[in-house]
Every structure is written in C-alpha cells, then in structure tokens.
C-alpha positions, 0 to 999 in steps of 0.5 A, spaced: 148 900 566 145 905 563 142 910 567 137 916 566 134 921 569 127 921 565 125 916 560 120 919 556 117 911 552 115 914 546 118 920 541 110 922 538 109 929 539 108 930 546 115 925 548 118 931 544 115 937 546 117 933 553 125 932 551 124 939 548 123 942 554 128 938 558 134 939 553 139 942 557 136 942 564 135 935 565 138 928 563 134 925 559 132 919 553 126 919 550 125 911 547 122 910 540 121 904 537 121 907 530 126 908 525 123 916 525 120 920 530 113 923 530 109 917 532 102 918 528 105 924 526 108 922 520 109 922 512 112 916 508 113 916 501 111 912 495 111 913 488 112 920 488 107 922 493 107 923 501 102 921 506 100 922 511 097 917 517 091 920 516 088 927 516 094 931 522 092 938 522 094 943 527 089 947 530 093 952 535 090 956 541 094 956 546 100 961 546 106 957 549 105 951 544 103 956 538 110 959 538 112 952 539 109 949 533 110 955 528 118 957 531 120 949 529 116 949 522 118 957 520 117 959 514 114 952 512 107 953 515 100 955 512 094 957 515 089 955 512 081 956 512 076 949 513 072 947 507 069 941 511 062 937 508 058 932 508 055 928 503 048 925 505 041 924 502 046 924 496 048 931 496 053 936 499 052 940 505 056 945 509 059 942 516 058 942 520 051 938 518 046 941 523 047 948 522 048 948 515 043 943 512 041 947 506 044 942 502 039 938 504 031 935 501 026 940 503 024 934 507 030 933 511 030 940 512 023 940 515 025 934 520 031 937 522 029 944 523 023 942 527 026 936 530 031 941 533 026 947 535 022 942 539 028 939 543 031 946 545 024 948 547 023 942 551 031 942 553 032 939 561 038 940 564 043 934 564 042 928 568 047 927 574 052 922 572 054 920 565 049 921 559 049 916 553 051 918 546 044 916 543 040 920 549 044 926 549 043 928 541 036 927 541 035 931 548 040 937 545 039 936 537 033 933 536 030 927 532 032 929 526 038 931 526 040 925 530 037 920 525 040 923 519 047 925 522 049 924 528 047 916 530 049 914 523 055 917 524 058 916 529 056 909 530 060 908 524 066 912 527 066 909 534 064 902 532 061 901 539 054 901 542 052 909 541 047 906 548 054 905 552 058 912 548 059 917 553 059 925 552 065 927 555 069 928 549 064 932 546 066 939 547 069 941 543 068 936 538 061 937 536 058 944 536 052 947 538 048 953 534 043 956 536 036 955 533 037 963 529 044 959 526 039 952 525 035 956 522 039 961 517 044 954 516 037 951 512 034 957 509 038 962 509 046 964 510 051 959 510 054 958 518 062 958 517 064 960 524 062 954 529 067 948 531 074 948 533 077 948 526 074 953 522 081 954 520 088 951 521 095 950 519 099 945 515 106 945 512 107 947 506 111 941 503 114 935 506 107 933 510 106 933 518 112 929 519 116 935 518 113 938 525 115 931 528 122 932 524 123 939 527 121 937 533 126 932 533 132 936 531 137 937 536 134 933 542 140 929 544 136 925 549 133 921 542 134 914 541 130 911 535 128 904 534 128 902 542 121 899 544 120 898 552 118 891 552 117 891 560 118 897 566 118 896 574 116 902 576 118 901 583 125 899 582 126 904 575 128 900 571 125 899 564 127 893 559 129 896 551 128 890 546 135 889 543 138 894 547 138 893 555 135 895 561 135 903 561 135 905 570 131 912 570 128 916 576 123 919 573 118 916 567 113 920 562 110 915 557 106 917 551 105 909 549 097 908 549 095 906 557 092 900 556 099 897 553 103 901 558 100 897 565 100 892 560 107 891 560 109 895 568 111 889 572 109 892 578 103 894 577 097 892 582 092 887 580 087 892 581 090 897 576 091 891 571 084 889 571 082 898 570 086 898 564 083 891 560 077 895 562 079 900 557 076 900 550 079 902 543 077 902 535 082 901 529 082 905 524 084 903 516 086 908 512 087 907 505 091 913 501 091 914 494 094 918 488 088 920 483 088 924 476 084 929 474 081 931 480 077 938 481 074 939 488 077 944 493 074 940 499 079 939 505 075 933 507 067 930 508 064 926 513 058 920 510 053 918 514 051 914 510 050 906 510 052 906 503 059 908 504 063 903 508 069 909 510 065 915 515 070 920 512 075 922 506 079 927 505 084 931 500 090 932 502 093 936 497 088 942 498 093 943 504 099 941 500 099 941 492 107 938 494 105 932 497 103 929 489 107 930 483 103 935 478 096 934 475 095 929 481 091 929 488 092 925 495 087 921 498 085 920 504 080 915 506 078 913 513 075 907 515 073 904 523 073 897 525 071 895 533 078 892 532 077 887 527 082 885 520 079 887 515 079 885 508 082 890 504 081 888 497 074 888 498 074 895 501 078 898 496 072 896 492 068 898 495 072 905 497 072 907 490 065 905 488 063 910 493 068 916 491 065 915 485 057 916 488 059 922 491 062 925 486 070 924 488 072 922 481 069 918 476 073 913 475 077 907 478 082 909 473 084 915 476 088 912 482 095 911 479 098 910 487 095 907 493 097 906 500 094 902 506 096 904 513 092 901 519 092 905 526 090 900 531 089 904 536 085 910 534 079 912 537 079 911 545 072 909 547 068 913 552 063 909 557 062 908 563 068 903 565 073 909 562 071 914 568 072 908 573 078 905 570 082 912 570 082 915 577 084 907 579 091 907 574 092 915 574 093 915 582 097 909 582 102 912 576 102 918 580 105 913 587 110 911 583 112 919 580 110 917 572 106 921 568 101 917 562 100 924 557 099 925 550 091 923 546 093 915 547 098 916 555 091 920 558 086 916 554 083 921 551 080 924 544 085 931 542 088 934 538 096 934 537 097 941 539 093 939 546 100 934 546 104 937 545 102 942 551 102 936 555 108 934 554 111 941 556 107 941 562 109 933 564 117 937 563 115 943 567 113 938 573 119 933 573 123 940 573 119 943 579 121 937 583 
C-alpha cells in the first residue's frame, strides 16, 4: 500500500510549484501522467527546431513568483519588450487595435474613433449580474471597434455564442484607453504601454520547457507517466493507471475540473451535473519551420473571416535557438467548439493566408511542420460557469482538496498566476 500526505494530480506548473514548495517539510507525490513535466508548458523537438504548445510566455508581476521563475531559469532568461499586431482590412496595426487604429483606412478610423466617443459620452454604469460579451464591447468601445475587432475576434477565438460570453475574464486581458489614447493611436502617436504584456520574459535556448524542466529538478515526490484514473476523496485513495492505489491525506489537483469530478467516485449528483455544465473550446495548433523570413513580429491577432486561425506568431523573435540558422518558428493557432478538424485542408488554408498577410511568400518555404491539439483550452464564461463553481468548490473544500491552476479553478490566466497558486495551495496544507 502506498501512502502519501499530498497528492499533487498533475506535474504542470502550478503541481510544481505546489511540490516546490512542500519539498522537505511535507511528504508528497506529485502524479504525471506524462513521460515529462510541464503539462502544456512544454517543448518537443523535430527536425532541428523546438516547439513549443503554442505561444507560453511569462508575464511576471508578483515578487515571490518572480524570484521563483527567474532563480529556477537563471542566466538562461530574456526580458523581452511586446510587438504585438493586428492585421485587418488588409493592413497591419499596432496592439492593441482600439488604441492603435492608425494602421487602418481612414474609414475604418472614422468609425472607430466616432464610435468610441459616442459610447463613452453615453457609458452607464454596468448592469447588475453578468453583462454579455457582445453588449459590453458595444456599451464600452463602440460600434466600430466592436464591428471591426472585437466581435470577429473573439468569436473566432472562443467559438461560442458572444450573447451567452461573460465578461468576467476580461481584466486584465482586454485593455481600456481613454479617448485622448483613442484618438492619439488614430491619428497620432503610437500607444505601446496599455495591456498586461507590453514586455515579458522567455528562455533563452531550450524553449518553455525549460521552466517546467527546472522546476522539476530535485522534486523527490515527482513521478512520471502516472494518470489518475479515479479518486475517492472521502476514503482518500486514488486509482493510478498501471501503478495502484495511492491513500493521501490531502489533494491538490491541477487536471482540468470537469475531468477531475468526473473521475471522484464520491462526488454528489449535484456536484456531477455543475461540472457537465462546464463548458471549453479546443485549440489546434500548427507549428512550422520557415525559410527566409524577415518580420520581427512576436505575434498577430486576425479578425478577419478570411484567416481560418484568430492568431500567429513567431516563436524565434523570442528565441533565435528554437530554429537551426536562416530559418524561423511558426506558431498558428486555430479554435474548435470542440470538433475534429481536418487538418490537411487547414494547413492549406493556414498557408494561403500567411501568404495574404504578407507572413512568407511561398508554401515552399515551410521545411518542418508540426500539429498539436490542446483539447482543453480556452474555458467558457457563461452564466452556467458562475452557478457551477460555487457548488464543486464548496464541496472540494468539505473534503480538504484544492482544484488550482488556469484548467483546476477553471479560469482563463497566465502561467505566473499558476504557479502563484500552487505555492498558495502548499502554504494552506502546510498551515493545517
């Protein structure tokens, strides 16, 4: 019989930050179901390049993280300032769109620009309860804006209906300027200081995973390729796939939370039917090795109907290591409701709008390619989101566990806000 005092279901980055911080005061074992550590912070290898899961980057603003992340990367960390854009109405403009909209057609100016001065000279207060997506950008940017970027956009990112979208994740992820920014961003100055990200760090060499890789080195509670297959929180015992049952005291799990309760055998039917009410998007990513690229774009956002994917990047403009020389690393992300799709036909089209924008020139530049699929991406904000979670979290807490991290508390953050709450999830198991 295997025994523990924690089980920590998941070695991402807020399971290892939690074991970080236990290491050496608290018995622990941190349950992986992968051959490596990191969860979606992680990097493969193919054909000389590395990628990553899409674009990971760390955005640091809290003190006891930060000398966290930047003691485990050491020397082997940049700080890097954003050059983020937009490409719309076949032009590229600064990020964020609605206070950098001199890229634009005069046209599209003039509606912005008038759109958003009439809303904020006409802005009410916030209606009680949860505000739709769709009613929120019109009441705070305008129709312009909205019609131009914001609906597309987000429509194309979260593949649900922007009338059910709530707003609750939208500090800090959508910046609000003030008309003298609206305006100067139009018709004047650029405005480079407005969003969570103006700068951010990154490794050096060896991609993201080499944060997750640090992290993990000297964690004596880590065990790799052990999945949960079911837990009993009430008797403390979880099943491990191939290994047994593991009897623990304590549980932090950082699993996405629908799957969690799926899989707690004595979970209420109250609690089951909250969590089958939570709702995700799927994310496809297709990363490419590319000749003879000349922009020093970190990434793009693309409104438009006409690209199939709501956002690109260049992974090498962090990195010149992740590519062997003369070439660059792609990134291309595209959003599913969480439906299959054909990649073939996708990559075709990928291609043919990288060339529209002006990305490369030809498809025979690609030398590598590689998709990744994260089935659980983006979580949906609705109105059934904030009913479920009071129900699952009260009864988590009944049975002394914590569901942390951005898919554990269901939530849309940053990797730095994981690993803040991993060391939080230790510090509570250590008071008690």
């Amino acid at each position: 019989m295997f025994k523990t005092d924690t089980l920590i279901i998941g070695g991402g980055l807020a399971g290892l930050a939690a074991a970080q911080a236990l290491q050496g005061k608290k018995d622990y074992l941190v349950a992986e179901r992968e051959s490596r550590p990191g969860g979606l912070a992680a990097t493969l290898k193919k054909g000389g390049f590395q990628f990553d899961y899409s674009g990971h980057l760390l955005h640091l603003r809290w003190p006891e993280t930060t000398r966290l992340i930047l003691g485990a990367l050491g020397s082997n960390c940049a700080r890097i300032k954003r050059d983020a854009r937009i490409f719309a109405h076949k032009s590229w403009t600064p990020y964020p769109f609605q206070a950098n909209l001199s890229g634009m057609p005069a046209r599209v100016k003039a509606e912005c620009v008038s759109g958003f001065l009439a809303a904020f000279n006409a802005r009410k207060p916030a209606p009680d309860g949860a505000e739709a997506f769709s009613a929120w950008t019109r009441r705070v940017f305008g129709e312009g804006i909205s019609r131009h970027f914001m609906l597309p956009y987000n429509a194309k990112l979260w593949q649900y209906p922007l009338g059910r979208l709530t707003t609750e994740w939208c500090a800090p992820f959508v910046p609000l300027p003030r008309p003298e920014e609206v305006i100067e961003g139009a018709y004047g100055k650029k405005s480079e200081g407005l969003g969570y990200n103006t700068v951010f760090h990154y490794p050096k060499t060896g991609g993201i995973g080499t944060l997750a890789n640090a992290l993990a080195r000297g964690l004596d509670g880590l065990r790799l390729g052990l999945e949960a297959e079911s837990v009993n929180l009430k008797k403390g015992v979880a099943n491990i796939r191939h290994f047994g049952p593991i009897h623990f005291r304590r549980l932090i799990n950082t699993s996405p939370l629908d799957e969690f309760i799926a899989s707690a055998e004595d979970a209420p039917v109250a609690v089951r039917r909250a969590a089958a009410r939570l709702r995700h998007n799927t994310v496809y990513v297709l990363n490419l090795g590319v000749k003879g690229v000349q922009s020093d774009m970190h990434w793009g956002y693309f409104p438009g109907a006409e690209f199939p994917f709501y956002r690109a990047g260049i992974a090498t403009n962090f990195s010149k290591a992740l590519a062997p020389r003369g070439c660059a690393s792609f990134y291309i992300e595209l959003a599913t409701s969480g439906a299959a799709l054909d990649l073939a036909s996708s990559e075709a089209a990928i291609l043919k709008g990288l060339k529209a924008c002006g990305l490369i020139k030809s498809a025979s530049q690609v030398v590598e390619r590689l998709w990744l699929k994260i089935p659980c991406a983006y979580v949906v904000y609705n109105r059934e989101r904030a009913e479920a979670l009071p129900v699952i979290f009260d009864w988590l807490k009944s049975r002394k566990a914590q569901s942390i991290g951005r898919y554990g508390n269901w939530k849309y953050s940053f990797m730095e806000e994981s690993v803040k709450e991993g060391l939080e999830a230790a510090r509570n198991i250590l008071r008690r």
